[in-house]
N, C-alpha and C positions, 0 to 999 in steps of 0.2 A: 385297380388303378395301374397304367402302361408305367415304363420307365421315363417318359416323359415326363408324364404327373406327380411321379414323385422325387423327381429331382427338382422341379419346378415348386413341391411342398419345403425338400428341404433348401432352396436356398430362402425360400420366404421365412424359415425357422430361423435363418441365419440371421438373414436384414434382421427380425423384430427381438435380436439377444443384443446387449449391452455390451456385450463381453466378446472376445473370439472363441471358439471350440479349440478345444484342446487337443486338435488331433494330432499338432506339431508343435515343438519346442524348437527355436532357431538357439546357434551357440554361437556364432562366426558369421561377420555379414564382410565379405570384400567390396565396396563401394568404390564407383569410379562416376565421378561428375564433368562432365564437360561442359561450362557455361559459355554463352556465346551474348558478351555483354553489349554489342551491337546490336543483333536484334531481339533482345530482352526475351530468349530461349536456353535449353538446357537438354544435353540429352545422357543418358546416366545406365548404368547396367551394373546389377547387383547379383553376387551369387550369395547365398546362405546355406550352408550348413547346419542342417536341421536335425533333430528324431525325431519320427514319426511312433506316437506313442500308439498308437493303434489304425487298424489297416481303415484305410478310406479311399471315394473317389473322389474325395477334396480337401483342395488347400486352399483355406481362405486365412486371408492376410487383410492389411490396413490400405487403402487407394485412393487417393481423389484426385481430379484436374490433372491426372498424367493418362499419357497415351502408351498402352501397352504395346508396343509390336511383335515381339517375342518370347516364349514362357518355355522352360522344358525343367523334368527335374531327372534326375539320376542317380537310381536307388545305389547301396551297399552292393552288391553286386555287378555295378556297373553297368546298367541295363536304363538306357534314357528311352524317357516318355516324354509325351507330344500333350498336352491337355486339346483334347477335342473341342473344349469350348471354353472361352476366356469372358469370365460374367463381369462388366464394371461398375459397380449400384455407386453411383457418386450419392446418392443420397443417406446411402447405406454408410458412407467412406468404406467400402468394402471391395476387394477384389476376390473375388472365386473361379479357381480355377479347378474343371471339370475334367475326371480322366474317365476312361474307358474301361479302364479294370480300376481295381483295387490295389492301390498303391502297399506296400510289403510293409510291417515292421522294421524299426533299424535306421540305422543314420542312412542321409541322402542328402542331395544337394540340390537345391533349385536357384536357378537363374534365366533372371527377367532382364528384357532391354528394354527402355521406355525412353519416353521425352518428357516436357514439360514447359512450361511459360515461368519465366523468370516475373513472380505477380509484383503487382503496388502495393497491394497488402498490408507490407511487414510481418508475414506470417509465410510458413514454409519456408521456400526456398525463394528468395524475392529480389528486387531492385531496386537496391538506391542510389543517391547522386553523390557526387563532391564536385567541388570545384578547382578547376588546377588551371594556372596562368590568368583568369578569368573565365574558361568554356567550362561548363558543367559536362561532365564527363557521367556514365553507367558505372556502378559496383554492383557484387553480389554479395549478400550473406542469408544465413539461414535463422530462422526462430522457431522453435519447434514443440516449446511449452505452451497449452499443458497435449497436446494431439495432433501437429501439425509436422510431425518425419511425414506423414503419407502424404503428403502436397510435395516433400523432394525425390522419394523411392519408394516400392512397395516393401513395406514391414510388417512385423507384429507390433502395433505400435502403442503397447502395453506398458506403463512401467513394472511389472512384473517379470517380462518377458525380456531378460535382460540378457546381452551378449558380448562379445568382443566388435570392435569394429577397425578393420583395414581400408583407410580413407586414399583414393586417389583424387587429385583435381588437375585434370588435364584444359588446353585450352586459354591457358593463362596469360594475359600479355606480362610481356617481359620488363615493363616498368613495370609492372603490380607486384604488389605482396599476396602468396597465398597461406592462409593459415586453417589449425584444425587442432582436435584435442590435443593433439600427440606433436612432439618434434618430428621436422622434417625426416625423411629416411634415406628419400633420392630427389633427385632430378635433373629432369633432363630437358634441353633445349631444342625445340623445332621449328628453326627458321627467327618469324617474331613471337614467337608463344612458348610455352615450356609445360612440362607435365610434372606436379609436384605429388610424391609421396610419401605418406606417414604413417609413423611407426601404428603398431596394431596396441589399441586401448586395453587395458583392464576391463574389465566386464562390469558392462553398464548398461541403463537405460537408452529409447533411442529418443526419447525427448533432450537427453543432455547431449546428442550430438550435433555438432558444430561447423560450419565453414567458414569462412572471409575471403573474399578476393577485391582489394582495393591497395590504396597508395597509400603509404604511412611512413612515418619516422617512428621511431622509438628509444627509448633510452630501457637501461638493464639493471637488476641487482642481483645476487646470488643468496639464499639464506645460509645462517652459520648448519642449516643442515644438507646444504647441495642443491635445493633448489634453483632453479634458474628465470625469475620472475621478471615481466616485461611489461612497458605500457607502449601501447603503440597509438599514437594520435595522428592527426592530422599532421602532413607533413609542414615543415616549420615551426611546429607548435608542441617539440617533444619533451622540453622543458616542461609543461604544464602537466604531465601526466606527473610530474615528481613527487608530488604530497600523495597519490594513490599508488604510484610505487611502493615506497616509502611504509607507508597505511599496509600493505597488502603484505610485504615480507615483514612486519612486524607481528601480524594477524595470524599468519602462516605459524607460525615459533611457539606465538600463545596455544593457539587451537592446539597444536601438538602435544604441547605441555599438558594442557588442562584436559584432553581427551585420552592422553595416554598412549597416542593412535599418529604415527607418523600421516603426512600428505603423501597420496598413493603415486604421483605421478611425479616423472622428471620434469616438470616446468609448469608454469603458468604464465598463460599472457591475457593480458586484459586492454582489450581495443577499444577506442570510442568508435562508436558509427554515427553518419548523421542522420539513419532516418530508422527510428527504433521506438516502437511502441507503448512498452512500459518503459522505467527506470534503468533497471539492469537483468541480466537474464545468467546465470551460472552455469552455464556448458561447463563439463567438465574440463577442466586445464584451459578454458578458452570463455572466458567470460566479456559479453557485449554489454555495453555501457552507452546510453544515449551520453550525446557530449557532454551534456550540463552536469550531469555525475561523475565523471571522471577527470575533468580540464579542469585544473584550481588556477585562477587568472589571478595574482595579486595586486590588480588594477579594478577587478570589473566583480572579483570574488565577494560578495557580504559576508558576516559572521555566519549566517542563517546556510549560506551555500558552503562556507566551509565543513560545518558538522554535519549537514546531508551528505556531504560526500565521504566524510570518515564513516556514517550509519548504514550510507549503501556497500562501499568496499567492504566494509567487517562485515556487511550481509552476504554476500554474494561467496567472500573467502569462508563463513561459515556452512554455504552452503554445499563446499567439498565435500564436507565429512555428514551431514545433516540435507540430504537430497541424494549426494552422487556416490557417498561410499555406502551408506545404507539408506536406502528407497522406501517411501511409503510402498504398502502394495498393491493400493488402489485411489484414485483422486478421492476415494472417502474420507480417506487418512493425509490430506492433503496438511492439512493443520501442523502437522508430526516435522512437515519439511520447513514451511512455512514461518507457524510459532516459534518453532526454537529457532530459526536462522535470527526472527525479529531480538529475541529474549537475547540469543548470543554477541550478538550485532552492539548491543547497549554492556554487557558486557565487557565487551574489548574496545568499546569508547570510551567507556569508565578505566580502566586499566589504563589505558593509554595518557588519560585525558582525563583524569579526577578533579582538577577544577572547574571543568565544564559543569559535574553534577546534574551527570543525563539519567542516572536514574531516577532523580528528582523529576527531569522532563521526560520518563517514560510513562508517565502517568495521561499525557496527553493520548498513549497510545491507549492507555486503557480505558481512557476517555471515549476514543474514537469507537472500541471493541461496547461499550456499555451502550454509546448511543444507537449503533447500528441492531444491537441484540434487547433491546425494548420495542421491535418492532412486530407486531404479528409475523408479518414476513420475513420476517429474519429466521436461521437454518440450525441445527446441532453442529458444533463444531466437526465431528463423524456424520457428513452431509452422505443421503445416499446422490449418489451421480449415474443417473442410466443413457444418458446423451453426450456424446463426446461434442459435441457443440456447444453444449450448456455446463460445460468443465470452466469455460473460462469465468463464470460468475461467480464462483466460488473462489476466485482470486482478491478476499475482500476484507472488511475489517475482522472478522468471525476468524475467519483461519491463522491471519499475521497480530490481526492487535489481542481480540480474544484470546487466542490460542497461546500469544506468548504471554500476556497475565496470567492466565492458569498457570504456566509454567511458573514464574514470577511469584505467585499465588502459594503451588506446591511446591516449590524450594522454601521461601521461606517457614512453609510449618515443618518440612522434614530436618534444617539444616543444610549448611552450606557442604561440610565436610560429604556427609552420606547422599549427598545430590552431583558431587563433582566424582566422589565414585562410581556411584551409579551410570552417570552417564560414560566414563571410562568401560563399565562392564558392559553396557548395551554394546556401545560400536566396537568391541571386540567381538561380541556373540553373532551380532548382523554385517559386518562387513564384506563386502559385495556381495549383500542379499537383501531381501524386502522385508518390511515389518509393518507392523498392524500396532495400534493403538495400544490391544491390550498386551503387547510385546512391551512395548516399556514399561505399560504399568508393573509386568511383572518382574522384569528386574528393579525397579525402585524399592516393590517389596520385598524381594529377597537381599536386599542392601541393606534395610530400613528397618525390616522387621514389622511394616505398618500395612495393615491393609490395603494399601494406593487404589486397587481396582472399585473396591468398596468407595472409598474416599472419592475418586475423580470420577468413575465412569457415568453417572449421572449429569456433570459440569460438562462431558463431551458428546453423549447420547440425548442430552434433551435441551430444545431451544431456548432460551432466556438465562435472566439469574433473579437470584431474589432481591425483594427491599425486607430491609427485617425491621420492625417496628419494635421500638425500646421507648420502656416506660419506668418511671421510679415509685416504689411505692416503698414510703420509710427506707431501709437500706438494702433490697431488693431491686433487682433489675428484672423487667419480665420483656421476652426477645417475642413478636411473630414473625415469621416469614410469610411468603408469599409470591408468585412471581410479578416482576414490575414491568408494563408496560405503558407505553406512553400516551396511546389510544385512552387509557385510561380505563381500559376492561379489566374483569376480574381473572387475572392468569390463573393458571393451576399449576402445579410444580412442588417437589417440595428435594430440597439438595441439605447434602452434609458440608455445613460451614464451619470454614475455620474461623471463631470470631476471635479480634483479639482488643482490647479495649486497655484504656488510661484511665484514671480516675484523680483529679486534681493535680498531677506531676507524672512527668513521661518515668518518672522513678518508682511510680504505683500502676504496673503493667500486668495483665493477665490476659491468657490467651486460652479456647476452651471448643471444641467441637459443637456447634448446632445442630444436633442429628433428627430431632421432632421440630414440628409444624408451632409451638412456643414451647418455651424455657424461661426458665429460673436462673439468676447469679445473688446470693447473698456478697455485698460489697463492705460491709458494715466496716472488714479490716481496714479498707484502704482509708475510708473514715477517720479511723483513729489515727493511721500515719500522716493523714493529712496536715490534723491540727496540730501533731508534735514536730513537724517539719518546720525546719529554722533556718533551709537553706537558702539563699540571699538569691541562687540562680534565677533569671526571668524565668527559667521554662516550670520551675516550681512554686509560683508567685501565688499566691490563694486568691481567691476571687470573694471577696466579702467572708463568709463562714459554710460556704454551699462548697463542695467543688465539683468543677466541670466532670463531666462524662464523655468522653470519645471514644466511641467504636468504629474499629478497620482502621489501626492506626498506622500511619502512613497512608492509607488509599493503598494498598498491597492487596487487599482483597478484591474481587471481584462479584460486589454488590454494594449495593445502595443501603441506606439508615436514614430512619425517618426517626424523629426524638418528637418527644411530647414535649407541652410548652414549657413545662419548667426544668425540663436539661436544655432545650434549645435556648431558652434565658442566658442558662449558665455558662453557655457557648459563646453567644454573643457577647457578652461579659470577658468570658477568655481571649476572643480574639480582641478586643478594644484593650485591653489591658497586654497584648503580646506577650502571650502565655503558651501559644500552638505554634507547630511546628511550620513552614511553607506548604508539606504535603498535607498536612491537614487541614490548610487553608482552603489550599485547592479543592481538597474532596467535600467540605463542607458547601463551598459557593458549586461546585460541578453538582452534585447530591440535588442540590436545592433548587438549582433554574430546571431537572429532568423534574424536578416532582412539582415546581410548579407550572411548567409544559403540560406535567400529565392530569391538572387540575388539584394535586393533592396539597396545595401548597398556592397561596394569593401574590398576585403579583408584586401585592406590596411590602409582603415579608420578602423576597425578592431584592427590590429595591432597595432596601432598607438596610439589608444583608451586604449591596455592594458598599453600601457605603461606607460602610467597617472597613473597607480594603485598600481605601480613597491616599493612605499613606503610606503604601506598604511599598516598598523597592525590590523586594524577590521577584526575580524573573517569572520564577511558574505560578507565581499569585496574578500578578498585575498583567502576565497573557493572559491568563483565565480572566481575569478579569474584564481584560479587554473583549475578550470572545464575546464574553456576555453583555457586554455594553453591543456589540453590533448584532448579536441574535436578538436582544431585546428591543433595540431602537425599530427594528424591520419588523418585529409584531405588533408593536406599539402603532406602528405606523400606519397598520391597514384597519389596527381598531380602534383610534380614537382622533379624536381631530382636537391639530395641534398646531394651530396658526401663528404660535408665533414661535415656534420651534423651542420650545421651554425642553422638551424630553434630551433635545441633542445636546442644548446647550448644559442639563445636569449630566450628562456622559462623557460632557467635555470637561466641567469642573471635577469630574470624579480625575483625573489625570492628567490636569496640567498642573499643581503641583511637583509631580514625578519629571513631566519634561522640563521643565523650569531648574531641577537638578542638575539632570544632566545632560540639557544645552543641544543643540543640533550638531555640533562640532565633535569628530573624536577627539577623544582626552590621551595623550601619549601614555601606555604601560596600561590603563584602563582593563578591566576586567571582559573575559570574553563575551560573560551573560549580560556584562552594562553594555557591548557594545551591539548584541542581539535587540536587547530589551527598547534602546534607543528607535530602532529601525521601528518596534511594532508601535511603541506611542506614540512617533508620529506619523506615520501610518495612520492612527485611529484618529489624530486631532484633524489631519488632513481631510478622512470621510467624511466625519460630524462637522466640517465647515469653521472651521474655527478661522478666524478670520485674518489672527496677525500672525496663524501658521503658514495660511495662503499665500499672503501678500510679500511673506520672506522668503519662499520658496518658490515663487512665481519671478521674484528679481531675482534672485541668484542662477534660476531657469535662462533666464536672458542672456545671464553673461556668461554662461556653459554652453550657450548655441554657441553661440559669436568668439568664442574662444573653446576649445575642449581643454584647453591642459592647463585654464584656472580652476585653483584649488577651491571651489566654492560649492564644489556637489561631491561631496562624500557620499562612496559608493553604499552607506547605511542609510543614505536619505534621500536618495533615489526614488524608493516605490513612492515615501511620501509627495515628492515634488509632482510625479507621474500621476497620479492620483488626484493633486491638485490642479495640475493640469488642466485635465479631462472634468474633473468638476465644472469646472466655470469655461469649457467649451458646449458649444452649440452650432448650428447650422448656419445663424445668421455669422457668429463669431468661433472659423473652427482652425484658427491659426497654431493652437494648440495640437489638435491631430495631426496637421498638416506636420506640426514641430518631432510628433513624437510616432511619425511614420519617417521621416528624414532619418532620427536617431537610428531605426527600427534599418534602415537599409543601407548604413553607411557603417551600423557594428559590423566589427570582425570581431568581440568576444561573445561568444554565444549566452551566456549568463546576463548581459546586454539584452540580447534581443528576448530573451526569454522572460527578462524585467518587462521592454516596452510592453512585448505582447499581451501582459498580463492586466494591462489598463486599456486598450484602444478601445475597451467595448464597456469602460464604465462611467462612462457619461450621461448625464439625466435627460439629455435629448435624443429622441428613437430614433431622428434621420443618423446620427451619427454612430448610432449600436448597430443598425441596420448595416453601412456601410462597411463596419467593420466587420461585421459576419460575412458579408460580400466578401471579402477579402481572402477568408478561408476557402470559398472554392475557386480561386487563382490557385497560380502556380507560388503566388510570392509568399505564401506561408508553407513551410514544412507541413504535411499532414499531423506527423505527430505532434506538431506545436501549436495546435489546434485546440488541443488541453488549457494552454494559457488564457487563451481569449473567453472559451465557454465558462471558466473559472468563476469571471467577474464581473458578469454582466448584471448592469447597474437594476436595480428595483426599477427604475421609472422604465426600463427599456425588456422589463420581462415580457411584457403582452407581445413586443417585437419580435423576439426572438419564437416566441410560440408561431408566431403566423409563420416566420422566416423558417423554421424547420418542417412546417406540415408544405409549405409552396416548394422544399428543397428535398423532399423525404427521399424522392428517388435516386436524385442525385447522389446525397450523402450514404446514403444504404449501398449504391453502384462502388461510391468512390473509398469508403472506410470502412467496405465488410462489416463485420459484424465482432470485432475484437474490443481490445481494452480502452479503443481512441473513443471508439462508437458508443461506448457504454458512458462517456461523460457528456456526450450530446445530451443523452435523453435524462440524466440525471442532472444536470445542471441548468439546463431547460425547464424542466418541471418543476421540479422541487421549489422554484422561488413563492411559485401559489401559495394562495392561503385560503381559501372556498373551495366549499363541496360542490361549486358549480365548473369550478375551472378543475377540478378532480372528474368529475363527469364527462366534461369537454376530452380530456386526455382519455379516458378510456372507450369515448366513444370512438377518437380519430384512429386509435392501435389497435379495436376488437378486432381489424381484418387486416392487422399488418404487422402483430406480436408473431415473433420465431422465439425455439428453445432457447437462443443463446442472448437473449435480452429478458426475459419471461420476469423473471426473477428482480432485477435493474429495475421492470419498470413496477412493476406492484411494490417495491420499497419504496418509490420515488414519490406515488400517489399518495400512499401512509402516510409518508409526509405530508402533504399537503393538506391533509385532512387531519393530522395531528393539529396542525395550526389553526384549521377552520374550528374544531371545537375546543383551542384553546382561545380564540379571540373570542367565543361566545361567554368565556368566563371572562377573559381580561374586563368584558364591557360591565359587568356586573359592580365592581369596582373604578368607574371609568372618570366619576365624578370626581371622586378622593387620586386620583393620580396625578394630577397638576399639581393638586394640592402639598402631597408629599414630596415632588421631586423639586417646586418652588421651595418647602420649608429646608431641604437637602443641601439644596443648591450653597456654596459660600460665596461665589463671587456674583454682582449685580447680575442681572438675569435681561435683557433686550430686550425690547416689546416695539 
C-alpha cells in the first residue's frame, strides 16, 4: 500500500469514529471574530495552544460550512509547519490537516484563518434581526449546543475537551453592544466600528462559548457576593428584564449556599434575542433567552408566563454549576446536565415561591418523562450518541423530565440532608472537569453509605420503567413488576424500586425496596391503627371498614400501579370522600388514562374515574384533569360517532362548576394557582364549544378591538377568547382571523404575539389552517415562532397540514435545517393521526427522506399514532355503553 493509500485509509478511519483521536489536547484558544452584519459574513482566526500527546501527521479537529484559508502549527521548539494538504469532510464535520513529517511530542500552537456565513439557522454562528426606528436592521449571535462551535471556528468540539478561551470581536458598529462570557478587557475604536476584547474564561467547554453583537438596554444588580448580574433587552424595554434580574441574583446566593461551591465568574449577563431556537441556552456568564423567557410584561404577562420565566432563569443560573462548572463527558451523560438543571430549577422556585407549590406541579414534568418513556422508541437515559447531528434529539423529555424525577425519585429515598451534601462534595471533586454518570453515583455513595450505582444504574442504563401490579390477599400485599408500554407489548426489564405506600392515613406510611420480579408486604399493622384511629383530620377519614391502599405516594416515583378491583374500589371510595392528597389525585387519574391508552384498563373505568374529579379546585388535579378531558374527547372522536356531541358536552359539565367559582374576572389578592387555573378552564370550556363561554368572550372580543385599554380582556382569558375566536371562524365567515392577525401585527409585547400565534391554525375549517401555515414561510412570522402555530392545529385541519408539509418538504428542510424548530414540524404534524393507514402514509413519504438528526423524532411520532390506532380498536369494543355512561354522568341537561 503507497503513502497515498494509506493516508487515504486513515482519514476514512477518521470520518467513520464518533469521537476525535486523541492525538492533541487544546488548553487555550485565542479567538478573534470579525462579523460583517451587512453582508451576513464572518471572517475569524483562531490560535490554540495544544499537546500533542503522541507524534502524528495529523490534526484533525471539528469543521463545517467555514472556508479554510490558512493552517500552520508551531512546535515547542519553534519550528512552524505548513500542512501540505487541508482535508474538509463537511459531512464528516471534520477538518484534517495533513503534514509531511510527523509532527514532535510537546506543547505547540496551531493557527487557522477562516471565513464563514453568518447562517439563518439559529445554530453556530448566525443572523438575526431587530428592529430600530421601524427598519429592521442584522444582528449576530452564536448558539453552539449541543455541536455547533464548528460552524463559527475550527475546534475540538468535545465537551471533554475543555479549555480557556481569549474572545476578540472586532468589526463592531459603534451603536451596538458586543458581549461574550467574560467582562470586557479593551477596546478600541476604528473610525465607525470598534474591536471589543475579553478577559480570558476559566476552562470550559466550547459549546458554552458565546457571542452577541446587537442593540440593547439594560438595567444592573450586584450579589451580596460581588457578582455583577445584568439583563439586557431590547432597547426601551429594560424595565422588563426586572423580574429575571431579580430571579437571577436571588438564584446566584442560593445555588452558592446549597452547593457549597462560589459562581466561578465575575459577572453574568442574560440577553433576550429575537430569533433563538430553543427556550434558553446557558453560555457560560452569557446566557441567551428567546424574549418570551426573559421579558415580564405586566400587561401582556399571564400567571402561566410568569412561573415559566422564574423555571427557565433558575434553569439556565443552575446551569453554571451543573453544565459549565462540571461537564457531562460525553452527550451520553447529557441527562447529568440536563436533569439536575430541571430538578434545581423547581427547587429555587419552591424556595423562592412556596405558595406557588411547583413541586406539586413538578409532577407534570414527570408526567411528560413517563409518557415519552412507555414508548418502544424511547432511549436509556445514558443514551449512546455516535452522530453529532443526531445529539440534538436527545434534547427530550428522557434527559430533563426523566432524568430529573430520578433525581426527585433518589433524593427522596436517600434524604434531604445527605443529598444536599453529596451534591456539595461532587462539584468540589469535578469542578472544571468532566463526569460520567457513575461519578455521582459514587459520591452519593460514599455520602450515604447506600449502594446508589446498585440502586440507579439500571433506571439510567435501560429504557422504560415499570408498572407494578398490586394485589390484596387478606392482609398481604403482593407487588409485580414489569416494564410498561403503551403499545401494549410485553416489556421486559426488571429495576430496583423504591416503593413507598399509605394505608388508610398518610399517618400509616411505609417505604421498602422492590428488588425481585414480585414481592410480598404483610400490612396487617396498619390495619389495626387504622381502626383505633380517632383522628377527626380529612386526610385520615376511614372509608367504610376497608382502608384504602396507595402506592408511590406522592407520584415521587418514577412508575406506574395498577391495583386490583378491590383496592381500586377503595380508591375510588377515598378520593369521593376527600381523603388523598392533590399528588395523588393526579397520579391516580395520570396512572389510569396510560393504562387505559395502553388497553389495560376500559375506557369506562376512565370516564368514570374523571368524574370523581368533577369538584376538585386543586390546580394540579383539575389541569390533569383537564388534559384528559382533551386527550380523551380527540379519541373519542375518531372512534365513535357522536352526533349530537353528548362526549363534549359531559367534559364540559365535568368543569363548569369550577369556572362558575371562579368567574372570568380576576379576583384582587387571589391566589397565584386560582389565577393560573382560571386561564386553563376556560381555555377547555372554550374548545369543547360551550356556548355561553363563546358568546361572552366573542362580545367582550368586540369591545377589545374597538378599544385596547377597556378592562374587559384580562390578560388570563385571552387564549380562551382566541380560541373562541378561531372556533366559530371559517372561510365563508373569517373576520375573526382577519381580527386576530391585526392583534398578531400591531403587538409590541411579544407574549402577545406568541398568544395570537398559538390559535391562527386552530380553526375547524382547512382553508383557514392552510393559510395559516402559508404564513410561516413569509417573512411575517419569526422562524422560531413557528412553534406556536404547529402547536395547535385543529383535529379537523390535521389531513391539511399533512399534504401542506409533504408539498413544502423542501422548502422547510432549506429554510429550518434540521434543529430543535424542525423537529416540532414533524412531531406535531404527525402525531394528531390515529390509523395504521395514516402511520404507513408517514413512513412511506420519509423512507427516502429520514437523516440522523430527526431518525429518532420521527419513529416516536409514528408510535404514536399507532398507539391510538390500536387503542380505538378497544375504545370500539365498548362503543355502545359510552353514550350511555357519559348521558347517566352528565348533571346538567344534555342538547340534542
Amino acid at each position: 500500500m503507497n503513502q497515498n493509500q494509506q493516508q487515504q485509509k486513515l482519514l476514512d478511519h477518521f470520518k467513520a469514529q464518533h469521537r476525535l483521536p486523541n492525538f492533541a489536547i487544546p488548553h487555550r484558544y485565542n479567538l478573534t471574530l470579525n462579523p460583517n452584519l451587512k453582508n451576513c459574513t464572518f471572517s475569524g482566526a483562531v490560535t490554540v495552544y495544544a499537546s500533542l500527546l503522541e507524534s502524528t501527521r495529523f490534526l484533525v479537529l471539528n469543521s463545517i460550512d467555514l472556508v479554510i484559508h490558512e493552517a500552520f502549527f508551531t512546535d515547542s521548539n519553534n519550528h512552524k509547519v505548513v500542512p501540505t494538504e487541508v482535508v474538509v469532510e463537511n459531512e464528516a464535520e471534520m477538518l484534517v490537516l495533513v503534514f509531511n513529517e510527523s509532527l514532535s511530542l510537546g506543547d505547540g500552537v496551531l493557527e487557522i484563518n477562516f471565513t464563514g456565513l453568518l447562517n439563518e439557522h439559529m445554530k453556530g454562528f448566525y443572523k438575526g434581526t431587530f428592529v430600530d426606528g421601524g427598519v429592521r436592521k442584522n444582528m449576530a449571535m452564536t448558539n453552539f449546543e449541543p455541536a455547533d462551535a464548528r460552524r463559527c471556528f475550527p475546534c475540538w468540539d468535545e465537551p471533554a475537551l475543555k479549555a480557556t478561551f481569549k474572545i476578540t470581536v472586532g468589526n463592531v458598529p459603534l451603536e451596538l453592544t458586543a458581549l461574550s462570557n467574560m467582562p470586557v478587557f479593551d477596546e478600541t475604536i476604528n473610525g465607525d466600528f470598534k474591536t471589543v476584547c475579553f478577559e480570558e474564561t476559566p476552562i470550559m467547554s466550547t459549546y458554552l462559548v458565546a457571542v452577541v453583537v446587537g442593540l440593547f438596554d439594560y438595567i444592573e444588580e450586584t450579589t451580596p457576593g460581588g457578582i455583577r448580574v445584568r439583563s439586557y433587552c431590547p432597547v426601551g424595554k429594560s424595565e422588563k428584564g426586572k423580574l429575571a434580574l431579580n430571579i437571577a441574583v436571588k438564584s446566584l446566593e442560593l445555588y452558592t449556599k446549597y452547593f457549597a461551591m462560589p459562581y466561578a465568574l465575575p459577572k453574568l449577563d442574560m440577553v433576550a434575542v429575537p430569533d433563538f431556537p430553543a427556550g434558553a441556552m446557558e453560555n457560560y456568564g452569557l446566557i441567551t433567552f428567546r424574549e418570551t423567557e426573559l421579558l415580564h410584561d405586566e400587561l401582556h404577562s399571564a400567571a402561566a408566563n410568569t412561573q415559566r420565566l422564574l423555571i427557565v432563569v433558575t434553569h439556565e443560573v443552575g446551569h453554571q454549576w451543573f453544565g459549565n462548572l462540571v461537564t457531562m463527558e460525553w452527550w451520553t451523560h447529557l441527562w447529568l446536565n440536563e436533569g439536575f438543571a430541571t430538578w434545581v430549577s423547581y427547587f429555587a422556585t419552591n424556595t423562592l415561591f412556596p405558595e406557588w407549590q411547583v413541586w406539586t406541579q413538578f409532577l407534570e414534568e414527570t408526567a411528560d418523562g413517563l409518557r415519552l418513556d412507555s414508548l418502544e422508541q424511547s432511549h436509556p437515559v445514558e443514551v449512546e450518541v455516535h452522530n453529532a447531528s443526531s445529539v440534538i434529539e436527545v434534547f427530550d423529555a428522557i434527559s430533563y423530565q426523566k432524568g430529573s424525577s430520578l433525581i426527585r425519585m433518589l433524593k427522596e429515598y436517600l434524604g434531604d440532608d445527605i443529598f444536599q451534601k453529596s451534591m456539595s462534595s461532587y462539584m468540589k471533586k469535578y469542578a472544571y472537569k468532566n463526569a460520567k454518570t457513575e461519578d455521582l453515583w459514587m459520591v452519593l455513595s460514599e455520602e450515604s453509605g447506600v449502594e446508589v450505582n446498585k440502586l440507579m444504574d439500571i433506571w439510567t442504563k435501560q429504557t422504560g420503567y415499570p408498572i407494578i401490579y398490586v394485589k390484596l390477599e387478606d392482609y398481604t400485599l403482593q407487588f409485580e413488576q414489569t416494564r410498561f408500554m403503551s403499545l401494549g407489548l410485553q416489556g421486559e426489564g426488571q429495576w430496583i424500586v423504591p416503593v413507598t405506600l399509605s394505608v388508610g392515613s398518610y399517618n400509616n406510611c411505609k417505604k421498602f425496596l422492590l428488588e425481585t420480579k414480585v414481592g410480598k408486604l404483610d400490612i396487617s399493622e396498619f390495619h389495626s391503627s387504622h381502626f383505633s384511629s380517632s383522628l377527626p383530620n380529612n386526610k385520615n377519614k376511614k372509608v367504610g371498614e376497608k382502608p384504602w391502599v396507595k402506592i408511590n405516594v406522592g407520584h415521587t416515583g418514577f412508575y406506574r400501579v395498577k391495583y386490583d378491583s378491590v383496592l381500586t374500589a377503595r380508591l375510588m371510595k377515598a378520593i369521593e370522600d376527600k381523603c388523598l392528597s392533590p399528588e395523588d389525585k393526579f397520579g391516580i387519574l395520570d396512572d389510569t388514562y396510560a393504562l387505559c391508552e395502553a388497553g389495560e384498563e376500559s375506557i369506562l373505568s376512565l370516564l368514570s374515574l374523571m368524574n370523581l374529579y368533577r369538584e376538585d379546585l386543586d390546580y394540579i388535579v383539575l389541569s390533569r384533569l383537564i388534559n384528559a378531558c382533551y386527550d380523551t374527547a380527540k379519541i373519542l372522536k375518531d372512534a365513535i360517532y357522536d352526533p349530537w356531541n353528548h362526549l363534549n358536552q359531559f367534559f364540559i359539565d365535568l368543569i363548569i362548576s369550577s369556572a362558575e367559582i371562579l368567574g372570568l374576572d380576576p379576583v384582587p389578592g387571589e391566589s397565584h394557582l386560582n389565577t393560573m387555573l382560571r386561564e386553563e378552564i376556560f381555555k377547555a370550556l372554550a374548545t369543547f364549544g360551550h356556548k355561553e363561554t363563546h358568546e361572552e368572550l366573542k362580545n367582550r372580543f368586540q369591545i377589545y378591538i374597538n378599544d385596547r385599554n377597556a378592562p374587559v380582556l384580562p390578560v388570563g382569558i385571552r387564549k380562551a377568547t382566541y380560541i373562541s375566536i378561531m372556533k366559530t371562524s371559517s372561510a365563508t365567515d373569517r373576520s375573526g382571523l382577519d381580527y386576530l392577525l391585526k392583534l398578531y401585527r400591531e403587538a409590541d409585547a411579544v407574549q402577545e404575539k406568541a398568544r395570537v400565534l398559538s390559535y391562527i391554525a386552530s380553526s375547524p375549517d382547512p382553508e383557514l389552517v392552510k393559510e395559516a401555515l402559508n404564513l410561516m414561510l413569509t417573512n411575517e412570522i419569526r422562524e422560531q415562532d413557528t412553534v406556536y402555530v404547529t402547536a395547535r392545529i385543529s383535529l379537523e385541519g390535521r389531513e391539511t397540514a399533512w399534504i401542506w408539509l409533504k408539498e413544502n418538504w423542501d422548502v422547510i428542510m432549506k429554510r429550518w435545517g434540521q434543529g430543535m424548530v424542525f423537529h416540532r414540524f414533524i412531531r406535531d404534524i404527525v402525531t394528531p393521526f390515529s390509523s395504521n393507514e395514516m402511520a404507513e402514509e408517514v413512513e412511506e413519504f420519509f423512507s427516502s427522506r429520514v437523516t440522523p438528526s430527526f431518525v429518532r423524532i420521527l419513529k416516536q411520532s409514528i408510535e404514536h399514532v399507532r398507539i391510538k390506532a390500536r387503542w380505538i380498536q378497544k375504545i370500539r369494543q365498548d362503543e355502545s355503553l359510552i353514550p350511555k355512561l357519559t348521558r347517566r354522568l352528565t348533571r346538567t341537561p344534555l342538547e340534542t
